[in-house]
C-alpha positions, -999 to +999 in steps of 0.1 A: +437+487-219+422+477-257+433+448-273+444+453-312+419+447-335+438+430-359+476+425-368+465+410-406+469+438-437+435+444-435+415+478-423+383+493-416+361+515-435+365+554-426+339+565-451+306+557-466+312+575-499+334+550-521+353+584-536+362+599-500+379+559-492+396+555-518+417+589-504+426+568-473+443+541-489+477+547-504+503+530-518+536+525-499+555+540-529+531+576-530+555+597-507+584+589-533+566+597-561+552+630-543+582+642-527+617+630-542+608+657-574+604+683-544+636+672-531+656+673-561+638+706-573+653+719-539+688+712-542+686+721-580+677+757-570+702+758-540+731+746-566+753+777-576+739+799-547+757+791-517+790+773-513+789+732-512+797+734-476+770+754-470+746+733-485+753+700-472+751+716-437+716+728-445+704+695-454+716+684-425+702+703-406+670+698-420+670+661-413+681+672-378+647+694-371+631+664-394+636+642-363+624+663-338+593+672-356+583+636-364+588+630-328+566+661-319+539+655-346+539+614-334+533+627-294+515+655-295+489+659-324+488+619-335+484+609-296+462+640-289+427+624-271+402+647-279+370+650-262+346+661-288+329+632-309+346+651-342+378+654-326+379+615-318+365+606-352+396+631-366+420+617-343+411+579-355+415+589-390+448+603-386+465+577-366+438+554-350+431+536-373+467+523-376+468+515-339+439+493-345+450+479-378+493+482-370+494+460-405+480+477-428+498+484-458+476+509-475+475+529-442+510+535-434+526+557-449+510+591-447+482+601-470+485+632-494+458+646-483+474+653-450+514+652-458+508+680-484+494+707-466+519+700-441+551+703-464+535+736-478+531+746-442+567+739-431+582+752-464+564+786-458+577+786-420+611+775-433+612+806-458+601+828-428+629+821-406+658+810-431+647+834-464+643+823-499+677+814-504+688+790-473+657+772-472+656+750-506+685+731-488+670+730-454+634+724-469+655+694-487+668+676-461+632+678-438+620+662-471+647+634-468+638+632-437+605+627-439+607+600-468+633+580-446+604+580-416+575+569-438+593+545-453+610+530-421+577+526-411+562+507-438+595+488-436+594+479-399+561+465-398+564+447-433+603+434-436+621+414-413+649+444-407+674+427-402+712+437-386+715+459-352+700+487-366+670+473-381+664+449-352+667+477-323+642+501-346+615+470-348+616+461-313+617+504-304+581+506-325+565+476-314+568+484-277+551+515-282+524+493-305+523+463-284+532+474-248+525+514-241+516+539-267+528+565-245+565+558-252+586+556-281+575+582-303+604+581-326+596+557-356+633+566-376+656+574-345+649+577-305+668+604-298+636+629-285+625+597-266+660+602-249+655+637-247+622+640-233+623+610-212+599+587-231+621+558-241+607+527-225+637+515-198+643+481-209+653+490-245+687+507-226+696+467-225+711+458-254+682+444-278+681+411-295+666+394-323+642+371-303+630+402-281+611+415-310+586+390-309+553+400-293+517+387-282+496+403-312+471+402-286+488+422-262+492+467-262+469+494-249+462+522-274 
């Protein structure tokens, strides 16, 4: 069990060289900036090569595997507990630090320096397994997807989300914050936590606004 650090938008310092920080820290608005030219340069090569139809089912498609690899990502390489003193130091760097700081707001989103090798990474796969014509669609929607996860996120620890929807997604995130960070991996949607059996029990009663409040003091990590 480890109490939270702090729940004030504040963080710690990952590096002693000023330059190497100031990579760490990144502005809420970066992925949109980054990634919705990359989105619209997607569908503008996809437009007049395949049927409308076809399209809009590969964007969708795309936000589909979206959801399951930000589950994936979220359990199994952000949660991974390495053993090796570089491991842990790479492993707090990537998503420890936000487990100890769950507030701040230059820390949650994710940084370039991480979320733009992965994009190449998944674009190249993508063009493997769809070719160079079906996967500017495809690569789209993951894009979408991705932009409507990081900036949930921010969203759910820094707006009051409001309505059903956002209610049920604040409480969803906080339990795995504030309770047991071994369930709810899904930040955007819990369907893999339905899937793979990680959705905490109680959150199959019908959430409310007043059960989103939680001890600040309270969570393991």
């Amino acid at each position: 069990m480890k109490n939270y650090i702090s729940n004030e938008d504040k963080s710690a310092r990952m590096f002693q060289s000023g330059f190497m920080e100031l990579f760490t820290h990144v502005h809420p608005a970066t992925p949109l900036v980054l990634f919705l030219p990359v989105v619209a340069y997607s569908l503008h090569i996809a437009y007049g090569t395949m049927g409308i139809s076809m399209q809009v089912s590969l964007v969708i498609a795309g936000l589909f595997v979206w959801t399951l690899t930000e589950y994936l990502l979220h359990r199994e390489i952000f949660h991974l507990q390495p053993e090796s003193v570089w491991g842990k130091r790479l492993h707090f760097i990537m998503h420890g630090v936000h487990h100890d700081y769950p507030n701040d707001s230059r820390r949650l989103v994710m940084a370039p320096a991480i979320s733009i090798p992965l994009a190449a990474f998944f674009f190249i796969l993508f063009k493997n397994i769809f070719g160079p014509t079906y996967v500017f669609p495809f690569f789209a929607g993951f894009i979408i997807g991705y932009l409507v996860y990081d900036m949930m996120h921010y969203a759910i620890h820094h707006f009051p989300m409001r309505g059903k929807l956002g209610t049920y997604l604040k409480k969803h995130h906080f339990r795995h914050h504030y309770m047991d960070s071994d369930i709810n991996f899904g930040v955007s949607s819990p369907l893999w936590d339905v899937v793979f059996r990680t959705l905490n029990e109680e959150q199959k009663q019908k959430p409310t606004t007043q059960d989103i409040t939680f001890d600040s003091s309270a969570g393991s990590k």
